[in-house]
N, C-alpha and C positions, 0 to 999 in steps of 0.2 A: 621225684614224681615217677610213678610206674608207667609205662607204656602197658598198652592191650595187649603186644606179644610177649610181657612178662608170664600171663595168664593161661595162653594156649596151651593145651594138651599137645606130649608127643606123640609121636606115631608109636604104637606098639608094635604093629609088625616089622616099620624099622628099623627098632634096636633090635627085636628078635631074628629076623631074619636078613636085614641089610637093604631090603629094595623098598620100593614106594608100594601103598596098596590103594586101590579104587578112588580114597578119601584126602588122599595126602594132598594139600593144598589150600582145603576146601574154607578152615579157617583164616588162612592167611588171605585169600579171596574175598572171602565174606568180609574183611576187615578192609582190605583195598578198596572193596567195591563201595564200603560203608563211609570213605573217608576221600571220595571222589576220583578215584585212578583205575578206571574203568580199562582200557587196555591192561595194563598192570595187572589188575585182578582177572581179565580172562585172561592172558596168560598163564597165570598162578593156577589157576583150573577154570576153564572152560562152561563146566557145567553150572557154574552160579550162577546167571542168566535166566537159567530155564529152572532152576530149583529156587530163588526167590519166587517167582510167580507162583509156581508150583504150590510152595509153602504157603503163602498168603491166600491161595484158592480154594486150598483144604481149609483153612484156619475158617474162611467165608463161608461156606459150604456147610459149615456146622450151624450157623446162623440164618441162612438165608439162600434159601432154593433158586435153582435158575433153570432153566429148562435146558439145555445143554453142558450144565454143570461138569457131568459124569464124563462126557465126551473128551471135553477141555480136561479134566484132571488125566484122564484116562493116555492123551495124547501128549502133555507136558511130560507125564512120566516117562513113556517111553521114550521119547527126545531123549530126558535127562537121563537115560539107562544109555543108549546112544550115543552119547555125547561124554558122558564117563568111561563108557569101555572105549572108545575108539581114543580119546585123548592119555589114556592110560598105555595103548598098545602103543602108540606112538614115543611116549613117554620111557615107557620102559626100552624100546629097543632103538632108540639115538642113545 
């Protein structure tokens, strides 16, 4: 039987260049957080959190108006830009 990290994509930047980039994580995350090890997965990257809502906001938003909609998208994004660079800076220089 395959495991789901038989599946993931590597990092291209990587192997190409050696260090992590913005994203590195993000599948291995989304699989933790998918399979209940919620610490686990934000550690693994931080920003699933705020990029599930995210993601499911836009996906609703295509459907179905809210009056604040824009607001709410507009504010998870930039968290989740936030919360990627800052966990990335971190990341890279320990």
């Amino acid at each position: 039987m395959r495991l789901p990290e038989d599946y993931m994509l590597p990092c291209l930047n990587k192997k190409l260049f050696g260090f992590d980039c913005l994203g590195c994580g993000l599948q291995r995350g989304l699989n933790l957080l998918f399979h209940g090890e919620f610490i686990a997965a934000f550690k693994m990257y931080p920003a699933v959190y705020t990029l599930v809502p995210l993601g499911l906001l836009i996906v609703t938003s295509l459907f179905y108006k809210f009056k604040y909609m824009n607001k709410v998208i507009n504010g998870l994004a930039i968290a989740t830009v936030l919360i990627i660079i800052i966990s990335f800076t971190i990341k890279f220089f320990n």
